[in-house]
C-alpha positions as CSV (number, residue, x, y, z in Angstrom):
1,X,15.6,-34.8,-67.3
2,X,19.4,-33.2,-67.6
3,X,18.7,-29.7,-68.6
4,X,18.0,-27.3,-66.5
5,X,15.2,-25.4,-68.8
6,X,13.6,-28.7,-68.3
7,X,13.2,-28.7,-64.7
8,X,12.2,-24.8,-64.8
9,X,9.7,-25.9,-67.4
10,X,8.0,-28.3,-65.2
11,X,8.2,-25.9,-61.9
12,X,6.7,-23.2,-64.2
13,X,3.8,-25.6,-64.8
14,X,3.5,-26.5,-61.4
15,X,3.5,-22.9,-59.9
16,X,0.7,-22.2,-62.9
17,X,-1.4,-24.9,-62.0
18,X,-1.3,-23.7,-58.4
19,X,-2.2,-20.6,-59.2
20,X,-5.1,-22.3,-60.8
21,X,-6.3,-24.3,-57.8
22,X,-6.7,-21.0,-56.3
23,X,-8.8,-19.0,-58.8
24,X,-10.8,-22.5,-58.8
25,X,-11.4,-22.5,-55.2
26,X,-12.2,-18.7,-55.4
27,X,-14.7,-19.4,-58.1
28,X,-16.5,-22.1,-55.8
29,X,-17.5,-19.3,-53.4
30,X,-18.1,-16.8,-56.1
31,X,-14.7,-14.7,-55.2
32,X,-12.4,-13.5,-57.5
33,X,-9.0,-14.0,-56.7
34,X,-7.5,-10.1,-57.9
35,X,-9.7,-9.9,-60.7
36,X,-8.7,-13.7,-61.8
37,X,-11.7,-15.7,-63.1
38,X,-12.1,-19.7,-63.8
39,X,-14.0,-19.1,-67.1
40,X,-15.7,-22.3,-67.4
41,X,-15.7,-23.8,-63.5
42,X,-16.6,-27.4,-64.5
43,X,-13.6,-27.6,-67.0
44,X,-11.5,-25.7,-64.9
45,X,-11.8,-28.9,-62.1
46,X,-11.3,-31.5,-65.1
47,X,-8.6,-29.7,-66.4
48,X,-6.9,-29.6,-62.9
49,X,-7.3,-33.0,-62.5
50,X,-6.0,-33.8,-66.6
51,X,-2.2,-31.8,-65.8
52,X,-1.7,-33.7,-63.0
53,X,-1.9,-36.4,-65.4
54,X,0.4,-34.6,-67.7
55,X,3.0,-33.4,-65.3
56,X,3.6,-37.1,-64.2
57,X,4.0,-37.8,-68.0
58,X,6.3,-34.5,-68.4
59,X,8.8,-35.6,-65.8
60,X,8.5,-38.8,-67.6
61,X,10.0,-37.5,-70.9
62,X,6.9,-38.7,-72.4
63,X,5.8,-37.1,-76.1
64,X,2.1,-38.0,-74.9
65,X,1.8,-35.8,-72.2
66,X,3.2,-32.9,-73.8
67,X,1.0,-32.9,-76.6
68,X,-2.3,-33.6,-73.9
69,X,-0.8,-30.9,-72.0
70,X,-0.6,-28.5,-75.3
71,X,-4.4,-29.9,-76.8
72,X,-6.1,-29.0,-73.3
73,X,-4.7,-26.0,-72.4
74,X,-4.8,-24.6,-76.0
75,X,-8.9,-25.4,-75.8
76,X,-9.5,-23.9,-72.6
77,X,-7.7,-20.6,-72.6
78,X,-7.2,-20.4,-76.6
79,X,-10.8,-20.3,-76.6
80,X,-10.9,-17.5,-73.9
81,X,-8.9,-15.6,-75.9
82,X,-10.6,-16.3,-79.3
83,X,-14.1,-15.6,-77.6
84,X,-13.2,-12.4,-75.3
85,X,-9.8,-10.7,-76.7
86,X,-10.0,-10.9,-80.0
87,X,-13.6,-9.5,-81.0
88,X,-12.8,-6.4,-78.5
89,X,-9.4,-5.9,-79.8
90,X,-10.4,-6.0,-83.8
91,X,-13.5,-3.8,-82.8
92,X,-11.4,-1.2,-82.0
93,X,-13.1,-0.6,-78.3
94,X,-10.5,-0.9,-75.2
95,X,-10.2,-3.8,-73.5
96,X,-11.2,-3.8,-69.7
97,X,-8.9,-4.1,-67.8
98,X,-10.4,-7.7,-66.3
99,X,-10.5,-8.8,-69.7
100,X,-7.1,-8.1,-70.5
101,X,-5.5,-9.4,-66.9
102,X,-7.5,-12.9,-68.1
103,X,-6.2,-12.6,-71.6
104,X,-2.5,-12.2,-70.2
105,X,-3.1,-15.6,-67.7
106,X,-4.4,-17.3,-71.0
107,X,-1.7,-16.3,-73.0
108,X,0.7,-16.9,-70.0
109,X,-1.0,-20.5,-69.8
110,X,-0.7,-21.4,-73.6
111,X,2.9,-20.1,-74.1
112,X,4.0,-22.2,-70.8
113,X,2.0,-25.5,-72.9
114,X,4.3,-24.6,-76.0
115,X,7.3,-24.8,-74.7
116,X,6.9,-28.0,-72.4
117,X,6.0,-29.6,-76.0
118,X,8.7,-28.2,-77.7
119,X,11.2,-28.9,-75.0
120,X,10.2,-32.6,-75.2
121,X,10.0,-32.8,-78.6
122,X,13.8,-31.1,-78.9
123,X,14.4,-33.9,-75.9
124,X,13.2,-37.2,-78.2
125,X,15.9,-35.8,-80.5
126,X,18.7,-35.5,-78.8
127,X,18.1,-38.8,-77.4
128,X,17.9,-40.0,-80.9
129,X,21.5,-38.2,-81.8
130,X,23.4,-37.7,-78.9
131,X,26.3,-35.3,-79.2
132,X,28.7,-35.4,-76.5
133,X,31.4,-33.0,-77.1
134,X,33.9,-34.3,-74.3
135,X,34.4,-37.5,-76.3
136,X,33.0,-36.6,-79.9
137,X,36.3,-35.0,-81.2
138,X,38.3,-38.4,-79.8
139,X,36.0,-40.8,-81.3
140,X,34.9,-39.4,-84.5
141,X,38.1,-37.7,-85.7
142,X,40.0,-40.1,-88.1
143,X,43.3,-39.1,-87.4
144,X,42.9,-40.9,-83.9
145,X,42.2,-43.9,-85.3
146,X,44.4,-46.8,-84.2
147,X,46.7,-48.4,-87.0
148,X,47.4,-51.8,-87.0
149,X,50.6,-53.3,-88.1
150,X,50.4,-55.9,-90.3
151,X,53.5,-57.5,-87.8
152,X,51.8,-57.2,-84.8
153,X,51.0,-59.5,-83.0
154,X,47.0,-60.1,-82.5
155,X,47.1,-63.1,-79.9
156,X,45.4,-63.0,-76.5
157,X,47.6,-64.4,-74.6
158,X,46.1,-65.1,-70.8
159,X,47.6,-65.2,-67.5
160,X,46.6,-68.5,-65.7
């Protein structure tokens, strides 16, 4: 991992899943933590236990854990969304105010997912076509080249 949006990325998804060990463990006692709800407390736990998974594969550089990291998330709080937000918000009525605080953690949650996959996908390729511009306009610039003369002499002469 050389970039620094990289290692944000991955503290980003560590501070989020904190935050959701703690409206987990608030939902075990029937607390809210501030209004924050697990909504599905069963997949909640699983899906704790899944990113831990993932974040080992993030730091990794691994493609795999990315997209588990995107295809989990996106279930659990795309479907909160699709479920709660949406038919409220198309109705016309006004969201509640717990409804919308849960829809902005959802949405905080799936764009945080979205940008760890792109970021390792955008990773793969650079390590595919590395670009290094200390050295690229010495090495691939023609005019640098070295010329041979046909004179010269090409022995390797060694010291003994």
């Amino acid at each position: 991992m050389k970039n620094l949006s990289s290692w944000l990325l991955v503290i980003f998804v560590f501070m989020f899943w904190v935050f959701r060990i703690i409206v987990a463990f608030q939902a075990q006692y029937d607390n809210d933590f501030g209004g924050f709800i697990a909504f599905n407390f069963n997949v909640e736990i699983i899906l704790l236990f899944v990113v831990i998974l993932c974040m080992i594969l993030i730091l990794r550089r691994k493609l795999l854990g990315g997209i588990i990291y995107l295809v989990s998330y996106g279930y659990y709080f795309g479907g909160y969304i699709l479920t709660n937000a949406f038919p409220l918000l198309f109705s016309g009525e006004q969201l509640p105010m717990s409804i919308l605080q849960n829809t902005m953690v959802a949405a905080v949650g799936l764009v945080i997912a979205i940008c760890v996959f792109f970021d390792l996908l955008i990773s793969r390729i650079r390590k595919k076509d590395p670009k290094d511009k200390k050295t690229d306009w010495f090495f691939q610039n023609e005019k640098y080249d070295r010329e041979y003369d046909e004179r010269a002499d090409r022995n390797q002469y060694k010291n003994y």
